[in-house]
N, C-alpha and C positions, 0 to 999 in steps of 0.2 A: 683406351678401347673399352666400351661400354656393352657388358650382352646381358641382355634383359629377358626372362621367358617367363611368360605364366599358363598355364594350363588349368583352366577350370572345367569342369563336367560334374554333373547332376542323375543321379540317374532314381526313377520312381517307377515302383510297382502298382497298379493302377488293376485295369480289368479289360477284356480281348475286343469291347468296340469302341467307339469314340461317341456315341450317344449315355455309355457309362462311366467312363473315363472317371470320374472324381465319384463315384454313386456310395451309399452307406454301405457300410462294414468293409470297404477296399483299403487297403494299407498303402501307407508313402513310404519308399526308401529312397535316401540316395544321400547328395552330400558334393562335397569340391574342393579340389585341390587347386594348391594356387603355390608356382615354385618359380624363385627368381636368383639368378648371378650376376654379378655386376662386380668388372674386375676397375679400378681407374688408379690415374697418379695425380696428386696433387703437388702443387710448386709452393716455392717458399715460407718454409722450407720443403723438397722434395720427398713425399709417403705416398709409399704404395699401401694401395689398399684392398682387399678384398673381402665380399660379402655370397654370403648363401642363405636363403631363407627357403624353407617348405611349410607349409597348412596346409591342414586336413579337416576336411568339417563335414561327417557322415549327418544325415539326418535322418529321422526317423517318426512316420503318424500314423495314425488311423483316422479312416471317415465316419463321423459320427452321426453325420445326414449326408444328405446329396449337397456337394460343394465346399463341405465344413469340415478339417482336419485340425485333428487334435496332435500334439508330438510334441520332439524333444532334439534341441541341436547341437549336442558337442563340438568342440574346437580343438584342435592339438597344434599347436607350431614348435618349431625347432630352429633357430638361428645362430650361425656363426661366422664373427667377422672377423677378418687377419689383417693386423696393419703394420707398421713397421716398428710402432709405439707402442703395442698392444693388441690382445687377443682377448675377444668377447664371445663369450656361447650363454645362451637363451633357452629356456623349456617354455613353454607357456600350455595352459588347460582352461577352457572356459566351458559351461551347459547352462542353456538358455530353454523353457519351454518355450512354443510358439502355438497361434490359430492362423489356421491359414485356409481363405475365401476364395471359390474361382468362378469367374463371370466367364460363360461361353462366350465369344463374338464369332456368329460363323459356325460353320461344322470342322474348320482348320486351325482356328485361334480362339486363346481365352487370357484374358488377364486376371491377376490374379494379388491379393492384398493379404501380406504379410504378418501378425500381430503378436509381439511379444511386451512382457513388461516384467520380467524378472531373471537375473542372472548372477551367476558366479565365475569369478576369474580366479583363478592360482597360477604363478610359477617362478622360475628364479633367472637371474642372469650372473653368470659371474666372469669378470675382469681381472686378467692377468700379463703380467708384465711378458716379455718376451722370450724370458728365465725361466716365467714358471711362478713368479712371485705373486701374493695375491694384491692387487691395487682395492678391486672391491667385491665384493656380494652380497648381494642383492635377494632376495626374498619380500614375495608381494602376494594378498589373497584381498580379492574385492569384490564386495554386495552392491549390486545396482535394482533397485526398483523403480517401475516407472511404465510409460508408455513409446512403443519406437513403433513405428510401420513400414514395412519397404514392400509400393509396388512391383512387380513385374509384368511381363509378357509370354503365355507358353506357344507355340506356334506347333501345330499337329502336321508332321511330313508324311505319314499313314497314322491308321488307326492303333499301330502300337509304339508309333516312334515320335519324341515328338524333340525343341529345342526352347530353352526357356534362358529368359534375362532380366536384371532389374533393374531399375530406374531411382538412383537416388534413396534418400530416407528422411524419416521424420519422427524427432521424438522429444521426451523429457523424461526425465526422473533424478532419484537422489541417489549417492553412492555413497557407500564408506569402508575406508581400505584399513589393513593394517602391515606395515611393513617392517623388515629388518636391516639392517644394513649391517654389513662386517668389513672391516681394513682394517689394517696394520696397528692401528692405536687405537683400536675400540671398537663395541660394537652396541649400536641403540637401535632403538625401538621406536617407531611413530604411530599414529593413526590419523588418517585424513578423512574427511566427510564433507557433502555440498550438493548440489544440485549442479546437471548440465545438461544440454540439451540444443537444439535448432535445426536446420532444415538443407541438407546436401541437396543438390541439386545435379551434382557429378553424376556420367555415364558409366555405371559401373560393366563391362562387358564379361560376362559369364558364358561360355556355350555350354549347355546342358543338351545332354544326349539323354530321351527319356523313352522306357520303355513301360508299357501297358500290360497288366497280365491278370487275370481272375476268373472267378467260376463262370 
């Protein structure tokens, strides 16, 4: 048996019409959760398994013209998964600044283009036997530079409320990480670095509940 949920919502302070909705000096807040469970058994041999993740990703801008927001996106996830072999729990932390551009369509809809090109990741994972013993951990902090863009959609339900989604993304840049590892017989050190990048085309479904508010 497989239960799947996610919940995502957005919510942005904006200004009380929809002819200013994105106007200079109005502030962005908002952000999205996204939590899933998913219990299953696998055969031969026969592990149960079970999984729990939650993310949280507030964001936060300011309009620095009409349409043009400047801001900042923090990430938090928490993950842990129980199998009959082993037990894994996860912390993760990421902040990305972003520009972010909204084309009216309409007086009810506006799309809208995402732009980031720099980030940091931290966090750790660690694996343990089902004693309690340590198998591994894991310790990871990663620089990416570069260019990513992700469309969206916001759709205005009134003038204070509105539902927003994105569409895929696109980017490049370079990264380079440095890691720790620890088990049982030792414990080293890496650094990785390279370039990645290309073009999702996946539907990613977000519902953002947004609401409008200023002088």
């Amino acid at each position: 048996m497989k239960i799947f949920l996610t919940l995502s919502f957005t919510v942005f302070l904006f200004c009380l019409t929809a002819s200013a909705q994105n106007g200079k000096g109005k502030w962005l807040v908002g952000g999205n959760i996204e939590s899933s469970s998913r219990n299953s058994t696998l055969s031969n041999p026969a592990v149960d398994y079970k999984s729990n993740q939650m993310i949280l990703g507030p964001k936060v801008g300011y309009f620095l013209s009409d349409r043009w927001a400047l801001g900042l996106a923090p990430s938090f996830s928490s993950t842990h998964n129980r199998g009959s072999s082993d037990v894994t729990k996860a912390k993760g932390y990421s902040t990305a600044p972003f520009v972010r551009y909204y084309q009216p369509v309409g007086e009810k809809l506006a799309i809208f283009g995402e732009l980031s090109g720099i980030s940091y990741q931290s966090g750790w994972h660690k694996r343990t036997a089902p004693d309690g013993n340590l198998i591994q951990n894991y310790d990871y902090r990663t620089y990416n530079l570069g260019v990513f863009v992700r469309p969206g959609i916001v759709w205005f339900v009134t003038p204070k409320i509105g539902l927003e989604t994105s569409i895929g993304s696109l980017g490049y840049g370079y990264y380079n990480g440095k890691n720790t590892v620890e088990m049982p017989e030792g414990t080293r050190k890496t650094t990785e670095e390279g370039f990645s990048g290309g073009l999702s085309l996946s539907y990613n479904f977000n519902l953002g509940i947004l609401f409008y508010l200023g002088k």
